[in-house]
N, C-alpha and C positions, 0 to 999 in steps of 0.2 A: 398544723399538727393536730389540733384538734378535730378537724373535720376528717383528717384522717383516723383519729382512733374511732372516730363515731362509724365509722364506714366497715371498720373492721368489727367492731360490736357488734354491728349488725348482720355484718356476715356470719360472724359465730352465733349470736344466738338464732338466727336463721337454722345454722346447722343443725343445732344439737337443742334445736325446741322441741317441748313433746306435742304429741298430737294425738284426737280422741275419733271414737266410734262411740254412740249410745243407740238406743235404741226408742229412749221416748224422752219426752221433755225440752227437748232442745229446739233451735233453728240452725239446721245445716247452712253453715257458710265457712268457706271457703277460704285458709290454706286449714280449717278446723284443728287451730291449736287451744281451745277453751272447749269444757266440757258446754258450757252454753251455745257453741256456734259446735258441736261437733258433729261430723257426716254420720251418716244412719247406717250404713254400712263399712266392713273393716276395709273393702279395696277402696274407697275413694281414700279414707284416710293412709293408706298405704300409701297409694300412688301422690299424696302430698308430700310423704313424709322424707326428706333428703335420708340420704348413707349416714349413719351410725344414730339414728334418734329413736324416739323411743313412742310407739304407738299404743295408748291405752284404751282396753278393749270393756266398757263396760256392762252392766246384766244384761243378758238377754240371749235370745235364741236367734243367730245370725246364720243365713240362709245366704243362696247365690244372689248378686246383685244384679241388678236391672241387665248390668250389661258389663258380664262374666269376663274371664281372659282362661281363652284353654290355648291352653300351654302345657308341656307335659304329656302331650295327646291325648287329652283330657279337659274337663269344663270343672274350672279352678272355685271355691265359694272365695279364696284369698289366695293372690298372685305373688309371691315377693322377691322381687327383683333387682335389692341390693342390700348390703346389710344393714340389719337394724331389729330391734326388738320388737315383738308382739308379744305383748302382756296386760292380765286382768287385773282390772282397778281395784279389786277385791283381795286378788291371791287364789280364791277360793273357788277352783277351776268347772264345781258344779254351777256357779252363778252365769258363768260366758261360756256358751253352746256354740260351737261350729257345726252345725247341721247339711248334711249335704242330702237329705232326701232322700237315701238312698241311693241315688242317681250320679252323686256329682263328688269328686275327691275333695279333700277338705282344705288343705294347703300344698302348692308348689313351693318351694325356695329355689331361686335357679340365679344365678349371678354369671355373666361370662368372663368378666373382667379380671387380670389377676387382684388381691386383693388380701388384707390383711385384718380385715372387717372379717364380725361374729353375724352367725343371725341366731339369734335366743327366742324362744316361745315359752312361756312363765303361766303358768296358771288358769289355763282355759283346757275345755272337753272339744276334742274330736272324736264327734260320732257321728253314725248312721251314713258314712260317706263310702265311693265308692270309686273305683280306677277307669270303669267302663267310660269309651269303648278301650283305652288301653290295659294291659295286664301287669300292671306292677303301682304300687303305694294307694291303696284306696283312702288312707285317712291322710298319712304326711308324705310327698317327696322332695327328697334333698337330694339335688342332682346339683350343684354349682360344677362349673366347668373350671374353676381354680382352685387355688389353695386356700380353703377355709375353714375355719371353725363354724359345728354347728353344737347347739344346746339344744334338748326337750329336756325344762324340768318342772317339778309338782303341776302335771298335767295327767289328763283320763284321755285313753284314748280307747275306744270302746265301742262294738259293734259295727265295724268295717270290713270291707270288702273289698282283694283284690282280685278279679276276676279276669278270663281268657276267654276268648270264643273260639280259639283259634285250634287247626289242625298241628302247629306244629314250637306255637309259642306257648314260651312257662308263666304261670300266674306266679306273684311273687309280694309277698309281705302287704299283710291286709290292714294291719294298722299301720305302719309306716318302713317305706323302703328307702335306703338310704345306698348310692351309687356313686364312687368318684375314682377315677384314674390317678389325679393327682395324689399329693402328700396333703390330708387334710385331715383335724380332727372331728369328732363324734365323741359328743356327752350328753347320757341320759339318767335324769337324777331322778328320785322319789316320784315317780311317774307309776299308773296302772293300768298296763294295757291285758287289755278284760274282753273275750269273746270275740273276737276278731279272726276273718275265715280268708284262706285262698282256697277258691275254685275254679275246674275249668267245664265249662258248659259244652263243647263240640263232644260228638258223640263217642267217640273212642281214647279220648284224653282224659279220663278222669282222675288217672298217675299224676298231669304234668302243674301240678300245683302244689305251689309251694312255701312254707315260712307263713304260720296264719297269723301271728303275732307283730314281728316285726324280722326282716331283713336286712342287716349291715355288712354290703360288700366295698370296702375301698382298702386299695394295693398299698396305699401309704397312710402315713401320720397315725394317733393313739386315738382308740376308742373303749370309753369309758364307762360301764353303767353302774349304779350305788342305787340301793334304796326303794329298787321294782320289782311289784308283782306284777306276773305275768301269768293270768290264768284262766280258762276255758276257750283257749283259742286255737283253731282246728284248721290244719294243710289235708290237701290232698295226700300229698305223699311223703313229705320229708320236712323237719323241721315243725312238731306243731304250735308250739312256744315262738318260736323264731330261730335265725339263722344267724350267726356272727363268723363270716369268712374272713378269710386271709390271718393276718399276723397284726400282733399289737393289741391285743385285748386284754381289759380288764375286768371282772364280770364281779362287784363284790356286793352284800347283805341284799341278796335277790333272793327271792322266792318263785320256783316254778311248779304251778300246783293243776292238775287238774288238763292239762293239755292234751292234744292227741292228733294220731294222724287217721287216715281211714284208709287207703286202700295198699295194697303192698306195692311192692317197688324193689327191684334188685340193688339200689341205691343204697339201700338203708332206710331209716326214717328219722330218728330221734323225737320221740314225742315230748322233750321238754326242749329239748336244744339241740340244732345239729350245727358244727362247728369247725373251725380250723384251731392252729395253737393259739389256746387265751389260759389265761388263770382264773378261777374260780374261789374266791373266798369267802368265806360264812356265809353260803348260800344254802336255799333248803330247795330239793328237787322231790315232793311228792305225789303219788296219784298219777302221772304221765305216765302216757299209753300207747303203744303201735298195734295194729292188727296183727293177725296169725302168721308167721311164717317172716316177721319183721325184726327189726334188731333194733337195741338201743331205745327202750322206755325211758328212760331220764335223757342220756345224752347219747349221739353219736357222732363220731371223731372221724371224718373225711377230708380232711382237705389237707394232708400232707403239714402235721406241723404237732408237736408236742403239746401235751394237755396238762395242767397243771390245778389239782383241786385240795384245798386246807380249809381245815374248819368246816368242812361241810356236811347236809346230812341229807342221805337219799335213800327212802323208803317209800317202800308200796309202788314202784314204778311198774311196768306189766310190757313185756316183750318177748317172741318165741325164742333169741338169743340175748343175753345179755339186758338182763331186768335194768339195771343198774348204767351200764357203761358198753358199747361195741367201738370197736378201733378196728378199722377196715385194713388200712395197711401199712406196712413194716413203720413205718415215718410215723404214725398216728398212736405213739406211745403215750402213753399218761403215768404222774406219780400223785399217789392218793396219802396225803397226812393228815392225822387227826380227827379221821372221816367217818359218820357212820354208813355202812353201808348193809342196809338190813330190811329184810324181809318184801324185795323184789322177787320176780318170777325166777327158775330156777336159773343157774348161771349171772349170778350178778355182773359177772364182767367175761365178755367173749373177744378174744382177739383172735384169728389164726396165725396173724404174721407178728403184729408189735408185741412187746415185752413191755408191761405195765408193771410200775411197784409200789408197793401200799404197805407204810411204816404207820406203830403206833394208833390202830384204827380197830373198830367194830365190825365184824363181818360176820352173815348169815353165817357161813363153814368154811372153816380153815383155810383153804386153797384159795377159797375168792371165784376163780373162774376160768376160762382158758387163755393161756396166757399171761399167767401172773405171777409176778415174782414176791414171797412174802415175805417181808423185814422182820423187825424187832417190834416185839410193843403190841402184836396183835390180840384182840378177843375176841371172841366168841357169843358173851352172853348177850342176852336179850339187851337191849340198852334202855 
């Protein structure tokens, strides 16, 4: 009996031991669970680390290693390939640099297995990384092929690229793109994704890019963000804050400030957010921007599914329709409570088909915009 609980002991804490990355001081040895024996790069300690443990990333400026894993269609600086946590020994996400040169995407997470495992990233910077040569997630991609939880929190993710060379393929979320068929969650807490661009480089594509911030499209499960700024990050055409598709979101005490798209697009654009139906609460949408002849400087509503924004306040946004708010069609209705919505381009809110209603709220002039239905509770003045 004894030798058998010894057996099992060790098999668990096998499991669920932590495991280290430094970057000076140590002698890398091998399975590097002590910060003294820890490997100098984050993929070897990955690739030690079993399903659900917890990999601790400490200071330094971590680059691709000797010998990368591209995956993704892409040259990974960190591969991760079952669930488990990647987190900085600090907390303090400017201390641990995921650096991709420019050249190289910053993190894969890709699991095929089904599976009831999270994978969490806590505290570290993804920057200067890149998707090429494929067109979608230059800093993070979360593609798991099953049902899983993912987390980005108190992380920087900042000055990334997702890039296209392509004649006929979209570039798509330059800080992080997040892709799943399945029923899986998506939660991103207190995170700042800052300067982050999709572009497409082939000569006649310079529309088909997209979401320069971040991209989240999956058909199923809740997705979650609290606590994020998101600002100076620029799409080609649509989305230049980011993009939250399909159904199931919840978007609360965000900040969209400063985003933009560049070239027009009969699509729409939404220089802070372009969207399906999600909620929106105490969030602030300022300064987002589309070009001439574009719609929807703060948000715009395409993807067939009701908009819902409280507590919110969206000014200074800049669009030739709909400064504030555009809702493409009949489906793409919004209700606005509690809201300021003030001193956007003219037409704060454009709809031609959905019917929008805004109770209890601030608005540049009485009407709102086209398409809008106006409650009880509204004002006028300046706020």
């Amino acid at each position: 009996a004894g030798l058998m609980f010894f057996c099992l002991f060790l098999t668990l804490s096998q499991t669920w031991a932590d495991y280290y990355a430094a970057k000076n001081g140590q002698t890398p040895v091998a399975p590097y669970t002590s910060w003294s024996a820890a490997a100098s790069n984050i993929q070897e300690a990955v690739n030690a680390a079993p399903a659900g443990s917890t990999v601790w990333v400490g200071a330094g400026r971590y680059t691709v290693p000797p010998n990368p894993t591209n995956y993704g269609w892409a040259t990974n600086v960190v591969f991760i390939y079952r669930p488990l946590t990647l987190c900085s020994s600090s907390g303090v996400p400017d201390t641990a640099i995921i650096d991709g040169e420019g050249k190289y995407r910053g993190i894969t997470w890709y699991y095929p297995a089904a599976s009831t495992g999270d994978f969490i990233l806590d505290g570290l910077t993804i920057s200067n990384c890149s998707s090429y040569p494929t067109n979608v997630g230059g800093g993070i991609l979360f593609a798991p092929a099953s049902s899983m939880t993912g987390t980005i929190r108190n992380c920087i993710i900042t000055d990334n690229t997702a890039v296209s060379t392509s004649e006929v393929t979209w570039a798509s979320g330059g800080g992080i793109y997040v892709f799943i068929i399945a029923a899986v969650g998506m939660n991103i807490t207190n995170c700042v994704i800052r300067n982050n661009k999709s572009t497409n480089t082939a000569p006649t594509t310079t529309a088909m890019a997209q979401c320069g911030g971040f991209s989240i499209n999956t058909y199923g499960g809740y997705k979650y963000m609290s606590g994020c700024l998101i600002e100076n990050n620029l799409a080609g055409s649509i989305g230049g804050g980011g993009q939250f598709g399909y159904h199931n979101k919840m978007i609360e005490n965000c900040v969209f400030r400063d985003n933009r798209t560049m070239v027009y697009t009969n699509a729409g654009s939404g220089g802070g957010a372009y969207n399906g139906a999600c909620i929106f609460r105490n969030c602030i949408f300022y300064n987002n921007s589309v070009p001439n002849s574009c719609s929807g400087g703060a948000i715009f509503n395409n993807q067939g599914g009701a908009l819902y924004l409280y507590n919110c306040t969206i000014v200074s946004n800049r669009a030739t329709w709909g400064g504030a708010y555009r809702a493409r069609v009949a489906t793409d209705m919004a209700t606005m409570i509690n809201t300021i919505i003030y001193s956007n381009t003219i037409q704060d809110i454009y709809s031609a088909a959905a019917t929008n209603f805004i109770y209890n709220s601030c608005l540049t002039n009485a009407t709102g915009g086209l398409g809008v239905v106006i409650g009880e509770g509204i004002i006028t003045n300046n706020p």
